[in-house]
C-alpha positions as CSV (number, residue, x, y, z in Angstrom):
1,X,86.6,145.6,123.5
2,X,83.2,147.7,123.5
3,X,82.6,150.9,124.9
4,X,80.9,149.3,127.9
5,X,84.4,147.5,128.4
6,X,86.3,150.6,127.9
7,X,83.2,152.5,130.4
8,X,84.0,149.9,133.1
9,X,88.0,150.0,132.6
10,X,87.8,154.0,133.2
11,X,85.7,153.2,136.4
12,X,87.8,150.9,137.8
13,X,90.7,153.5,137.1
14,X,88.9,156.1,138.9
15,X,88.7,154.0,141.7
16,X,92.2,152.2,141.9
17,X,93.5,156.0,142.1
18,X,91.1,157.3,144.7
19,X,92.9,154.4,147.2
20,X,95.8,156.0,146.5
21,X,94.9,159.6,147.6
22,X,98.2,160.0,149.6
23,X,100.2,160.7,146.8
24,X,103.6,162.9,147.3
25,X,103.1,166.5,146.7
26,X,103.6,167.1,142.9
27,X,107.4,169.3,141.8
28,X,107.5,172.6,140.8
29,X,106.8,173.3,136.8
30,X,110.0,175.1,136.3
31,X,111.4,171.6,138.2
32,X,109.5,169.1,135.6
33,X,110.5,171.9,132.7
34,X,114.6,171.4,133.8
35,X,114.3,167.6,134.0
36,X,112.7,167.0,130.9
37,X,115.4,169.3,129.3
38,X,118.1,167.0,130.7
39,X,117.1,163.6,129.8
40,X,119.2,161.7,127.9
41,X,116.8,160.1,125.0
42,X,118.3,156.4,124.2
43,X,115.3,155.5,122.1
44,X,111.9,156.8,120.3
45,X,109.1,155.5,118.6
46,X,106.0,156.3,117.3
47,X,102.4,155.2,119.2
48,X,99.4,154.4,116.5
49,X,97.4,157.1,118.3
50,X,95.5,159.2,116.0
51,X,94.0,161.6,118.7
52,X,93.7,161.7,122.2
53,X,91.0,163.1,124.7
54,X,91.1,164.0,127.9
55,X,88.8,162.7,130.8
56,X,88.1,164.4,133.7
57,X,86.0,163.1,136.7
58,X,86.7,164.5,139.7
59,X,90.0,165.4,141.0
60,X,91.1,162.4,138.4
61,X,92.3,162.5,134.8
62,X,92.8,160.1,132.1
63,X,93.8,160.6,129.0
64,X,92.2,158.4,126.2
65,X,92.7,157.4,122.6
66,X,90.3,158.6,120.6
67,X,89.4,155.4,119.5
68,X,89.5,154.0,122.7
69,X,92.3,151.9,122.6
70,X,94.9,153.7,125.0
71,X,94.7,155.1,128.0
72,X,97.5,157.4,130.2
73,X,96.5,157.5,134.1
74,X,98.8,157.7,137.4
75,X,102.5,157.6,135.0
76,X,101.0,154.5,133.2
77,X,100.3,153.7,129.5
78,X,97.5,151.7,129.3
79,X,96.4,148.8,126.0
80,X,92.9,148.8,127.0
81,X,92.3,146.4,124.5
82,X,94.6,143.9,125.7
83,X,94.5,144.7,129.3
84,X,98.6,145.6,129.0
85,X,100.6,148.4,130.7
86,X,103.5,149.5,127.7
87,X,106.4,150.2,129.4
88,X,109.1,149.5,127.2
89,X,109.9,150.9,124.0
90,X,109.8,147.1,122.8
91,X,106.3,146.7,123.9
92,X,105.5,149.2,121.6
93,X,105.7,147.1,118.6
94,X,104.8,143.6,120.1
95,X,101.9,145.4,121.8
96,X,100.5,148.6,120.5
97,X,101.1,148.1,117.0
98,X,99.5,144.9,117.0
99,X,95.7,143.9,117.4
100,X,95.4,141.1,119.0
101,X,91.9,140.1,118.1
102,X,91.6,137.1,120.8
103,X,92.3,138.9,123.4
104,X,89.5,141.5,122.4
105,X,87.3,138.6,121.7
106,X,86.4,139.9,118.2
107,X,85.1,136.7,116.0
108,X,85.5,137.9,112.4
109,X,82.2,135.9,111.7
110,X,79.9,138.3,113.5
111,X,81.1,140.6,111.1
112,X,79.9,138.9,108.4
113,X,83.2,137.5,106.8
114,X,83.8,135.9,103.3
115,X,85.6,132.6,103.9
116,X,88.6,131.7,101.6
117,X,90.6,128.9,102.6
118,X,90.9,126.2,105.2
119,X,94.5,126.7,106.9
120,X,95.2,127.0,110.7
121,X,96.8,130.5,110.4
122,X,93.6,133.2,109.9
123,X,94.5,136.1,108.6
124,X,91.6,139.0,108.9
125,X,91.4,141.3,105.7
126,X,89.1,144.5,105.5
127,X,87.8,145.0,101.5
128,X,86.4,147.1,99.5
129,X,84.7,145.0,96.5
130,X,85.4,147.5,94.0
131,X,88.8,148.7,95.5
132,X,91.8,147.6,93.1
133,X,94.7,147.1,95.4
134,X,91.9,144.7,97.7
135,X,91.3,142.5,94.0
136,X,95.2,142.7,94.3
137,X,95.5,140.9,97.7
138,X,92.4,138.3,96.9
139,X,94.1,137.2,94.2
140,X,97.5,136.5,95.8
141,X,95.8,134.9,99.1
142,X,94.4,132.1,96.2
143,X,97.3,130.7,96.3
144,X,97.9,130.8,99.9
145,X,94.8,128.6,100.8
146,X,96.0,125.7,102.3
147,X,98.2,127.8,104.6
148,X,95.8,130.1,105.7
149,X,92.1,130.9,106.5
150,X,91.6,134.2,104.9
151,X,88.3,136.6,106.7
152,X,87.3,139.7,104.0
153,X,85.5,141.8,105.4
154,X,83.6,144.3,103.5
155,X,82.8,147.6,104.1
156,X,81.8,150.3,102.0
157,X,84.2,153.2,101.6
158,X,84.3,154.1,98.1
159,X,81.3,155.0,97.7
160,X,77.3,154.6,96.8
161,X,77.9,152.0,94.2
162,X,80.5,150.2,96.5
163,X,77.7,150.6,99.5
164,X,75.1,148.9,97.1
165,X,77.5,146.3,96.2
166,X,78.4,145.3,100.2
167,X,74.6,145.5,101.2
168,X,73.6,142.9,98.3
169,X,76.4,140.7,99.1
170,X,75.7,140.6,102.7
171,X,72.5,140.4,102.8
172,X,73.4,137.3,100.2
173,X,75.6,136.0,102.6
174,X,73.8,135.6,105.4
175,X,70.2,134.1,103.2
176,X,72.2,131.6,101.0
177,X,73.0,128.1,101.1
178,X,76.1,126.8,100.9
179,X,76.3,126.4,97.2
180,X,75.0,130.1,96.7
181,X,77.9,131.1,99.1
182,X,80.3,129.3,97.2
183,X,79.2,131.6,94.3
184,X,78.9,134.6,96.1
185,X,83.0,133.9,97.2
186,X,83.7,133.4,93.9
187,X,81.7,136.7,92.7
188,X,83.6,138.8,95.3
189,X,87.3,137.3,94.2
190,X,86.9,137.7,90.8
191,X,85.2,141.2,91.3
192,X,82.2,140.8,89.3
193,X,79.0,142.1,90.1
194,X,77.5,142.7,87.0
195,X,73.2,141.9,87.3
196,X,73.3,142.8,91.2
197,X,70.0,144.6,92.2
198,X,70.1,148.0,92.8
199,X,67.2,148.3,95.0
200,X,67.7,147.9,98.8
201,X,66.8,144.4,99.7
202,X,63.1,143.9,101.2
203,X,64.5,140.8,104.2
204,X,68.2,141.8,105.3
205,X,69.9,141.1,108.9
206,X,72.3,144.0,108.2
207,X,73.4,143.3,112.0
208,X,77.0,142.0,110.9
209,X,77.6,144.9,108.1
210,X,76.7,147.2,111.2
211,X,79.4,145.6,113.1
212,X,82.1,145.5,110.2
213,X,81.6,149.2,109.9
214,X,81.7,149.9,113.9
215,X,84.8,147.1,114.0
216,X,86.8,149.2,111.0
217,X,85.7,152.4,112.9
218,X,87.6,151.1,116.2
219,X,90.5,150.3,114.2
220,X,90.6,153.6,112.9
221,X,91.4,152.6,109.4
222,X,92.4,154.7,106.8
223,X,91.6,152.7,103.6
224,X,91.4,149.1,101.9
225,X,92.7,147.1,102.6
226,X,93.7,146.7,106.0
227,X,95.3,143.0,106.8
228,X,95.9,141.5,110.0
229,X,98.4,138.5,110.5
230,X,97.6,135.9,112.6
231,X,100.5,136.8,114.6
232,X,98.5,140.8,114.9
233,X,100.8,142.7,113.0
234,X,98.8,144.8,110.8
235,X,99.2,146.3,107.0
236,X,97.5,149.5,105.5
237,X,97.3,148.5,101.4
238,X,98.4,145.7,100.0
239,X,101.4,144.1,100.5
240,X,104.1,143.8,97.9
241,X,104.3,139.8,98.2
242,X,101.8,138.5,100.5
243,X,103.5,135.5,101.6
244,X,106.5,137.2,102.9
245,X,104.7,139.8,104.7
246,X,102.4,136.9,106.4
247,X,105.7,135.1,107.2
248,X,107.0,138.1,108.6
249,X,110.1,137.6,105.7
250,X,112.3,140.8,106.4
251,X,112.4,142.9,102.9
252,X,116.0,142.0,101.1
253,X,118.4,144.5,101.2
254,X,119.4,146.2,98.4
255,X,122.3,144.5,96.3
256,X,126.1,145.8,96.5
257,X,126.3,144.6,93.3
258,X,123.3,147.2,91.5
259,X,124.6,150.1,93.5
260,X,125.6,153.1,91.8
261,X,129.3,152.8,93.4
262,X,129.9,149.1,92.3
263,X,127.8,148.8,88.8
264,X,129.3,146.9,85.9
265,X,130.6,149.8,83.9
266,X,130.4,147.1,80.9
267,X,126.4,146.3,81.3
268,X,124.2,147.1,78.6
269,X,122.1,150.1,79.3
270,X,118.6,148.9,79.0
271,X,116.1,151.2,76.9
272,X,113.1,152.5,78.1
């Protein structure tokens, strides 16, 4: 969703609450205080709000995510990105910590995405070329090609030499042929770049590098790489086995058998 989206939404918030000017008179702090100290919590969990701002226009108020993304008006919680009141404690994880990128009509394309694969599933992968947990994850999604349809997205985070690196690729990216592509792909898996120019290039749409940045921006990520499952779930680093965390396997419990209570007393003690 883009600002103008988010603009409009907060308009159209403004307004539905204007309609409803007859509200109750409001209860007594020291009332609110005594309530809250009284409820019964039966669950808790965490939003992915980093910050939150408050809006004022008028006599109305809305409190806004700092990226944008949630918004807290008239006793409601808001996903302005997917248009979705959270109500539930459940909603919280099929909702708000998902991103739902049809919904917000993002097309990894325009952001000038690296193509690996040709399966139905798309999974969405923000990189650093130079970051070493990214080379992790583009070497494990290798095998993974006939499952998925893997978008990296590169943005520059660590750095000058990583920001020269993502403008000569792009700019590669989107002046090449097909068979240059295929090279360039191949460049960026392996995580070579030795011979790139290290003068700005002369002809460049740096249009979808602009976006990628903005896009990773709105996401508020913290660091490479950043994965998101075709189902939205999202990961911060890379995953531990990719294929289970993109089938949404559950992480095996540990064994009764290797606990400390129930170890073989008669097992060799390996050596460091």
């Amino acid at each position: 969703m883009t600002l103008r989206h988010i603009f409009l939404f907060l308009v159209s918030l403004f307004g539905t609450s204007i309609a409803m000017a007859a509200n109750p008179p409001k209860p007594p702090a020291s009332d609110i205080a005594a309530g809250l100290l009284s409820i019964k919590i039966e669950g808790m969990q965490d939003l992915p709000i980093s910050g939150l701002k408050m809006v004022k226009s008028g006599e109305q108020t809305v409190f806004i995510s700092s990226n944008g993304r949630f918004a807290f008006y008239g006793g409601k919680l808001m996903d302005i990105w997917t248009q979705q009141e959270i109500k539930e404690l459940a909603d919280i994880d099929r909702i708000a910590n998902r991103i739902d990128l049809s919904r917000m009509k993002l097309k990894a394309d325009d952001l000038g995405a690296v193509t690996v694969g040709h399966g139905k599933a798309q999974v969405l992968v923000f990189i650093d070329p130079r970051c070493p947990y990214c080379g992790k994850v583009m070497k494990d999604l290798q095998a993974l090609q006939d499952q998925y349809t893997f978008k990296l997205v590169m943005i520059p985070i660590l750095g000058p030499e990583s920001q020269n690196i993502v403008v000569q690729l792009a700019c590669q990216l989107g002046a090449s042929d097909p068979k240059a592509k295929d090279a360039l792909r191949d460049r960026l898996l392996k995580q070579d770049y030795a011979g790139l120019p290290t003068d700005p290039p002369t002809q460049c749409n740096k249009e979808p590098l602009q976006k990628a940045v903005v896009t990773a921006k709105l996401f508020d990520l913290k660091g490479v790489p950043f994965l998101i499952a075709p189902d939205g779930r999202t990961h911060s680093g890379a995953p531990e086995v990719l294929a289970d965390w993109l089938a949404d396997k559950p992480k095996p419990s540990p064994s009764l058998a290797t606990t400390p209570d129930t170890q073989n007393t008669n097992a060799t003690e390996k050596k460091p």
